[in-house]
C-alpha positions in Angstrom: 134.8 15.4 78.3 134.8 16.3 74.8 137.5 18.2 72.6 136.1 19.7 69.1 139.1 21.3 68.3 139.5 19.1 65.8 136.1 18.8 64.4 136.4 17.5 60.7 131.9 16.0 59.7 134.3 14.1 57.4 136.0 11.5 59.5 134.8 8.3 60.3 133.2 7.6 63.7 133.9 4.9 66.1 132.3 3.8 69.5 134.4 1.7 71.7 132.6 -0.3 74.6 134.6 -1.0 77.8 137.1 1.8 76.5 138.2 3.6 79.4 141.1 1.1 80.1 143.0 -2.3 79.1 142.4 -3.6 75.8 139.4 -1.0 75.3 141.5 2.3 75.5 144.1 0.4 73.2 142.1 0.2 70.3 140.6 3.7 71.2 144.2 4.9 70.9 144.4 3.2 67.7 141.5 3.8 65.9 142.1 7.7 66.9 145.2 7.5 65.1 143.9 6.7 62.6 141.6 9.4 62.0 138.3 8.4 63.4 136.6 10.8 66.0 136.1 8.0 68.9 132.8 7.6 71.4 134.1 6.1 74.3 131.7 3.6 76.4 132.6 2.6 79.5 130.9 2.4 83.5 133.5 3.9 84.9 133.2 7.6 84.7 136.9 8.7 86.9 138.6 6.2 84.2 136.3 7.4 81.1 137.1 10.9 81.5 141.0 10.1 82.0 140.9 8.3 79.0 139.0 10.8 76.9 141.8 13.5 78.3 144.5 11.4 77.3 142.6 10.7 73.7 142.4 14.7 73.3 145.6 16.1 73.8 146.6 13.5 71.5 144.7 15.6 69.2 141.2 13.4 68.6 137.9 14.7 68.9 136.2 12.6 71.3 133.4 12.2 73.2 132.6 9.8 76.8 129.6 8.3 77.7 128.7 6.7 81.2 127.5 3.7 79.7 125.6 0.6 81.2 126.3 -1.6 78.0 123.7 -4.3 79.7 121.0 -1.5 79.6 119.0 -1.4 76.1 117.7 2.3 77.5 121.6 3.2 78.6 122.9 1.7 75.3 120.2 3.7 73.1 120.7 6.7 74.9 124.6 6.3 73.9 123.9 5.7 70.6 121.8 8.7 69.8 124.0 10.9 71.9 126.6 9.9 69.4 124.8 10.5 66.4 123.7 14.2 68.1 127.4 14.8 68.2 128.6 13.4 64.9 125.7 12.5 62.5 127.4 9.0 62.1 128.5 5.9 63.3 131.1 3.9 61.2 132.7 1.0 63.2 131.3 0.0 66.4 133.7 -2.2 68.6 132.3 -4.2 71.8 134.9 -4.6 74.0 133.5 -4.8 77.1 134.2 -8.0 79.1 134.7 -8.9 83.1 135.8 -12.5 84.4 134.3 -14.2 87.0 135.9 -17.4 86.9 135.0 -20.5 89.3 134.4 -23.8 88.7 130.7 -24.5 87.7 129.7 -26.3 91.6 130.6 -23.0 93.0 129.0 -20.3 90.3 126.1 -18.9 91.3 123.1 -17.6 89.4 124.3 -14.0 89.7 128.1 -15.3 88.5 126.5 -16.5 85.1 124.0 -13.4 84.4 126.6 -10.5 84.9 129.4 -12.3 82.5 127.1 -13.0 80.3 124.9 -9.8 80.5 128.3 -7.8 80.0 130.2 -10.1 77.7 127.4 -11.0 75.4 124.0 -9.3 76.3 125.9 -6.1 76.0 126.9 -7.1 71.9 123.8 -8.0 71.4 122.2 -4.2 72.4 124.9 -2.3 71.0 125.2 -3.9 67.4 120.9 -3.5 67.3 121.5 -0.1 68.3 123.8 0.5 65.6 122.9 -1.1 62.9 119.8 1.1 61.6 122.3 4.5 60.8 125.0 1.7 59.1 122.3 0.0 57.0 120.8 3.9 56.3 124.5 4.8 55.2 125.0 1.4 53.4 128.4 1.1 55.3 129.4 -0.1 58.7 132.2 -1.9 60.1 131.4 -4.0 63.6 134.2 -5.7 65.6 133.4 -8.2 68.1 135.8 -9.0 71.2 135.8 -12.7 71.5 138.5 -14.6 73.6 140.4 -17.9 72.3 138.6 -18.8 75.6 135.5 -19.6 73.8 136.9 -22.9 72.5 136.5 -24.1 76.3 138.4 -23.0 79.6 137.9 -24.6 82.7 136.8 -22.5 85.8 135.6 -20.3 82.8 132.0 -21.9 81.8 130.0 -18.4 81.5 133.0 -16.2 80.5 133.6 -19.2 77.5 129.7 -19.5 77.0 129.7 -15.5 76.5 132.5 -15.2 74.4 131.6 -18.8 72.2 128.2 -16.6 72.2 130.0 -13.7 70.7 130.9 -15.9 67.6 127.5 -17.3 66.7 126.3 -13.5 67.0 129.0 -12.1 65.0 128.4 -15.3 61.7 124.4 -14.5 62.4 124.7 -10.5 61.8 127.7 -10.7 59.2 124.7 -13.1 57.4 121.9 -10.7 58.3 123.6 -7.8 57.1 125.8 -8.9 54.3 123.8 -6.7 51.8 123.8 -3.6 53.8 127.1 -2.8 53.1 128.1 -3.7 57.2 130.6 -6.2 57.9 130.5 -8.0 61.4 134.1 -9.9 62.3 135.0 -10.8 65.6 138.4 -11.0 67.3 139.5 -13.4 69.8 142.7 -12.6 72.0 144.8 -15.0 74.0 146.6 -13.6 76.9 147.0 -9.7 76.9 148.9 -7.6 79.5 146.0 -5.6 81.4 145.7 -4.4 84.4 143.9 -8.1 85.0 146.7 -10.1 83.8 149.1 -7.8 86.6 146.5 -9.0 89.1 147.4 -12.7 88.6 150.7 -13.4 91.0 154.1 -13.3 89.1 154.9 -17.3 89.3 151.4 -17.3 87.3 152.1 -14.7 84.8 155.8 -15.9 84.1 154.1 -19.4 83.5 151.2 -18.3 81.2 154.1 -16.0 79.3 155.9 -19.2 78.5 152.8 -20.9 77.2 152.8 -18.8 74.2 154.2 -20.1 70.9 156.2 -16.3 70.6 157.3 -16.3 74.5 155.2 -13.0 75.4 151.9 -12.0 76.4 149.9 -9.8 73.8 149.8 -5.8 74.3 146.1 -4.0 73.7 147.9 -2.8 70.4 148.3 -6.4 69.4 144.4 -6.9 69.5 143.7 -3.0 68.1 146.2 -3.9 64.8 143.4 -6.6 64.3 140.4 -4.4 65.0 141.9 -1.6 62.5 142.1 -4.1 59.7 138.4 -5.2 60.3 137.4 -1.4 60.4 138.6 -0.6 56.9 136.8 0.4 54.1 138.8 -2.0 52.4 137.8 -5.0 54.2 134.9 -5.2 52.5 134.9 -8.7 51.4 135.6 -10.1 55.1 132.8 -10.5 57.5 131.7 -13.5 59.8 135.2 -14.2 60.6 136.9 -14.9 63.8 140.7 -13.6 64.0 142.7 -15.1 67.0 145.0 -12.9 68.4 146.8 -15.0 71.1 150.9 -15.8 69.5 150.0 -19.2 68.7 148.2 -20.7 72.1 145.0 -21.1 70.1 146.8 -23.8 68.1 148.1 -25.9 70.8 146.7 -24.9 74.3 143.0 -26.9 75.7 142.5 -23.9 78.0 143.3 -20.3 78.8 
C-alpha cells in the first residue's frame, strides 16, 4: 500500500522492521512525523497494510513490505525494493522481536532458533543489507531494539541471549563503520504497553506497573523519542551506545 502524494527525493528514508504493530508502528509514527518517508517491514501483511493506511492519511509517503526479516533473500529483496522506490536509505531501525519464554529444562531446540533467528539473526541481515547504500552516501543512522532484558531474565535465556546479542552487534558495527559516516546505537526498553503486555493477566500487569521507579509502564512513543534522537543528523558523535528506556527498573530490578 503505498501513498506518493507526498513524494519529496529530498526527505530522509527510514525502514522499520516488525512495524506493523506495538513498539514497531510507534516509532514508524514517529519517525513519519518527522519527515522521513518510512518502509515498513513486518510478516504480517492484514496488519502491514493497516498500518501503512493509517501512516498515509497522516500524510507520509510510505511503502509495506511482507518481510521475512530471518530470510537474507526476503531481507535483500526488501532492501532493494526500497531503494527502487526512494533511491535511499537513511536510518534503518530493527524492531522486530517475539518472546518465547520458558525456563531452559523445558526450551526446545526450535524455542531457541526462532527468538534468536528473529531477535538477532534478523539485525544481523538487515544492517548487512543496509549498510553498502549508507557507507556509498557516507551517512546512515542504525537503531538497534535491545531489551533491559539482556542483562539476564529468568524463563528468558534465548530472548536475553538475542537481545545481549543485539549489543555486542550494535559496539562491533558502530566500530566497523565509524568512518563511514553511519552511526549504530541500540536501545533497550523495559516494560512497554503492547498488545503483549495486555496479554499478561491484570494482577500481573498492575504488579510489573509498580516495579517501575516512575509508577507506569513505557508507551511505543517512549522508546520512538529515543530512536528519533539516534536517527539525527546531529547525533553524529554517538554510536555503540546502549540507551535504556525502562523508568528506572534497569537500575534496580535482576529481571524483567
Amino acid at each position: 500500500m503505498d501513498a506518493s502524494s507526498h513524494h519529496n527525493p529530498a526527505a530522509e528514508v527510514a525502514i522499520v522492521t516488525g512495524a506493523a504493530k506495538g513498539i514497531g508502528f510507534g516509532i514508524a509514527q514517529a519517525l513519519a512525523r518527522s519527515g522521513r518517508r518510512i518502509a515498513l517491514f513486518d510478516l504480517d501483511r492484514a496488519a502491514l497494510d493497516h498500518a501503512a493506511g493509517a501512516l498515509s492519511v497522516g500524510g507520509a509517503d510510505v511503502t509495506a513490505l511482507p518481510v521475512d526479516v530471518t530470510n537474507s533473500g526476503s531481507v535483500n529483496q526488501a532492501v532493494e525494493s526500497v531503494i527502487a522506490r526512494f533511491g535511499r536509505i537513511d536510518v534503518l531501525v530493527n524492531n522486530a522481536g517475539i518472546v518465547r519464554d520458558k525456563r531452559i529444562t523445558k526450551m526446545s531446540d526450535d524455542d531457541w532458533d526462532a527468538v534468536l533467528g528473529v531477535n538477532l539473526k534478523s539485525q544481523f541481515l538487515c544492517c548487512r543489507a543496509v549498510l553498502p547504500h549508507m557507507s556509498a552516501a557516507r551517512h546512515g543512522r542504525i537503531v538497534n531494539i535491545s531489551s533491559r532484558a539482556w542483562l539476564g531474565g529468568a524463563g528468558q535465556a534465548n530472548y536475553s541471549a538475542a537481545k545481549g546479542g543485539v549489543v555486542s552487534l550494535t559496539r562491533s558495527l558502530a566500530l566497523e563503520w565509524a568512518n563511514a559516516g553511519v552511526t549504530v546505537n541500540a536501545v533497550a526498553p523495559g516494560i512497554v504497553d503492547t498488545p503483549l503486555f495486555r496479554a499478561f493477566d491484570e494482577a500481573l500487569q498492575e504488579r510489573l506497573k509498580k516495579s517501575v521507579p516512575v509508577q507506569r509502564i513505557g508507551t511505543p512513543d517512549d522508546i520512538a523519542q529515543a530512536v528519533l534522537f539516534f536517527s539525527q543528523r546531529d547525533a553524529s558523535y554517538i554510536t555503540g551506545q546502549t540507551l535504556y528506556v525502562c523508568g528506572g527498573r534497569s537500575l534496580s530490578s535482576p529481571s524483567v
